[in-house]
C-alpha positions as CSV (number, residue, x, y, z in Angstrom):
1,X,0.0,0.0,0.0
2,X,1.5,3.7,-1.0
3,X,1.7,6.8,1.4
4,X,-1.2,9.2,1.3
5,X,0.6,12.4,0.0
6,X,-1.1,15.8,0.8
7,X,0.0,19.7,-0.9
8,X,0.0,22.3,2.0
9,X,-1.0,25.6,1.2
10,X,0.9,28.5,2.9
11,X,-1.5,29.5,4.8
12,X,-1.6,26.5,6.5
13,X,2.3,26.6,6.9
14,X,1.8,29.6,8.5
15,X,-0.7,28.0,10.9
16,X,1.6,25.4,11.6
17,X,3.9,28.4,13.3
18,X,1.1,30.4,15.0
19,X,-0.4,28.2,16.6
20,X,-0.2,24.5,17.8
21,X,-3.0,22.5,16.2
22,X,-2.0,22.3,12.5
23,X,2.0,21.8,14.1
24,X,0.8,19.1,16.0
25,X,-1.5,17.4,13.0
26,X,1.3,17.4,10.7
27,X,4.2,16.4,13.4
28,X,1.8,13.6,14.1
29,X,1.4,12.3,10.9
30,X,4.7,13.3,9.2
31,X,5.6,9.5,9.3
32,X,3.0,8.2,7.5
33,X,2.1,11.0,5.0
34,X,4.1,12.6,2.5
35,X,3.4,16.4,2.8
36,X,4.5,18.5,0.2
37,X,4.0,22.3,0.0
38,X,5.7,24.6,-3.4
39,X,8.7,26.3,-2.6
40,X,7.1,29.6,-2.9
41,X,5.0,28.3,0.3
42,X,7.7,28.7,2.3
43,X,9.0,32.0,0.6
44,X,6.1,33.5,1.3
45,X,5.7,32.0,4.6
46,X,8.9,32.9,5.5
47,X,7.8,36.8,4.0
48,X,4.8,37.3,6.0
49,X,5.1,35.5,9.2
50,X,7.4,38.9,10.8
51,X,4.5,41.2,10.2
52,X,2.2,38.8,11.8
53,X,4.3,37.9,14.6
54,X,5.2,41.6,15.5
55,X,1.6,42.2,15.4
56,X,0.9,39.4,17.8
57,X,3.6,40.4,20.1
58,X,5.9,36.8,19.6
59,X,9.2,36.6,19.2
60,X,10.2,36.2,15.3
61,X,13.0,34.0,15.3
62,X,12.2,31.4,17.6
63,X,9.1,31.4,15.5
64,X,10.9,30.9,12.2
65,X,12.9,28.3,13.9
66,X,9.4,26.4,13.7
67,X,9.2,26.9,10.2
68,X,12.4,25.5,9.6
69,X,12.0,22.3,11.7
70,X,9.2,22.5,9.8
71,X,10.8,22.3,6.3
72,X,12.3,19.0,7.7
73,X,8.6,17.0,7.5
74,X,7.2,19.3,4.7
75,X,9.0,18.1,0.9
76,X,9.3,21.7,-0.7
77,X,8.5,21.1,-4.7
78,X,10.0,23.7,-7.1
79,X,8.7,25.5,-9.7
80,X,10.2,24.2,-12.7
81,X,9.1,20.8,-11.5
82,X,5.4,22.3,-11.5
83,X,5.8,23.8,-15.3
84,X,3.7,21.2,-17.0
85,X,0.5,21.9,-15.0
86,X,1.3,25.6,-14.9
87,X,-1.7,26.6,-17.7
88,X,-4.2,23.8,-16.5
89,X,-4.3,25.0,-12.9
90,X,-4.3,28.9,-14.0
91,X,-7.0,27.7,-16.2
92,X,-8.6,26.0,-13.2
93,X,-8.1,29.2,-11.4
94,X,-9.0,31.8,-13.7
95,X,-11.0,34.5,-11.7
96,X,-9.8,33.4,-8.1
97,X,-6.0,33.5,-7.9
98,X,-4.1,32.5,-10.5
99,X,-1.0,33.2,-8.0
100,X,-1.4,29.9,-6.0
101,X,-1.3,27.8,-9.0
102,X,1.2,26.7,-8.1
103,X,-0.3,24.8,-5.1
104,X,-2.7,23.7,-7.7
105,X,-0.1,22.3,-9.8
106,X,1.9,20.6,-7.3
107,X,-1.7,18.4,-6.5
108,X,-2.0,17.7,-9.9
109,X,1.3,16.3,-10.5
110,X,1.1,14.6,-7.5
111,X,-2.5,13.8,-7.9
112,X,-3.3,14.5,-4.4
113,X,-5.2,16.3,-2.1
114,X,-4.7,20.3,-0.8
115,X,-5.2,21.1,2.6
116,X,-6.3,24.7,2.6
117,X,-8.5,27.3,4.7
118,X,-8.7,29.2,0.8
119,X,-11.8,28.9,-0.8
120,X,-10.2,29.7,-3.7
121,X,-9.1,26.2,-4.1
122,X,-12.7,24.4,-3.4
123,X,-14.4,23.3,-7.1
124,X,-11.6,23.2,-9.2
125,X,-11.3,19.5,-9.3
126,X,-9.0,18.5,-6.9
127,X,-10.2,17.3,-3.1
128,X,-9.8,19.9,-0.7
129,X,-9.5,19.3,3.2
130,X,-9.4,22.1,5.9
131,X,-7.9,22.1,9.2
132,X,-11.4,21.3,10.6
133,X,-11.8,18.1,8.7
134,X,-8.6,16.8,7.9
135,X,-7.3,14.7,10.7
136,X,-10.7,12.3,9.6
137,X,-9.0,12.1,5.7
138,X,-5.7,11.6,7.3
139,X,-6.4,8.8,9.4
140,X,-8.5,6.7,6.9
């Protein structure tokens, strides 16, 4: 039987540092599912978590030290990797987003899953899970 693999959007990466549920569901499961996020998930991750942390009055690099233990259970995918699927999931995207087709992409070449709080992602033909709902899909 193969791995479940699962596509992590940044927002949930960003979760993952601000708080402890989503760290704790993918810690949890890292050894039994493959998560994989693109690269520009972490860039942007790694872009916005400062402002949000200084807002919130935490500390920012022992934060980003989470994100970078992080990196160690989450397979970043590059963009040249993702080319292929580049115009079907801006098609698929076309009038939400088109910037996080690259998430899109990486669940199609996978053929996986996206666990996501966007709604951008829900009806473009891929499964969708949210925080809410995923430990269930995870542990079927």
């Amino acid at each position: 039987m193969s791995r479940k693999a699962l596509v992590l959007d940044a927002n949930i990466l960003i979760r993952a540092v601000l708080g402890q549920k989503v760290r704790e569901i993918i810690i949890n499961y890292a050894s039994s599912i493959d998560f994989f996020t693109p690269l520009v998930c972490f860039e942007d991750a790694y872009c916005y978590l400062p402002e949000l942390l200084a807002k919130r009055g935490v500390e920012v690099e022992p934060a980003l030290a989470v994100l970078d233990q992080l990196k160690r259970l989450i397979q970043s995918v590059e963009k040249e990797w993702l080319e292929a699927f580049e115009v079907q999931a801006r098609l698929r995207l076309k009038l939400r987003d088109e910037d996080d087709w690259p998430i899109l992409a990486t669940a199609l070449a996978l053929n996986c899953p996206i666990w996501t709080e966007d709604a951008d992602f829900f009806g473009v033909g891929v499964a969708t899970w949210t925080t809410s709902n995923i430990p269930h899909h995870l542990s079927e």
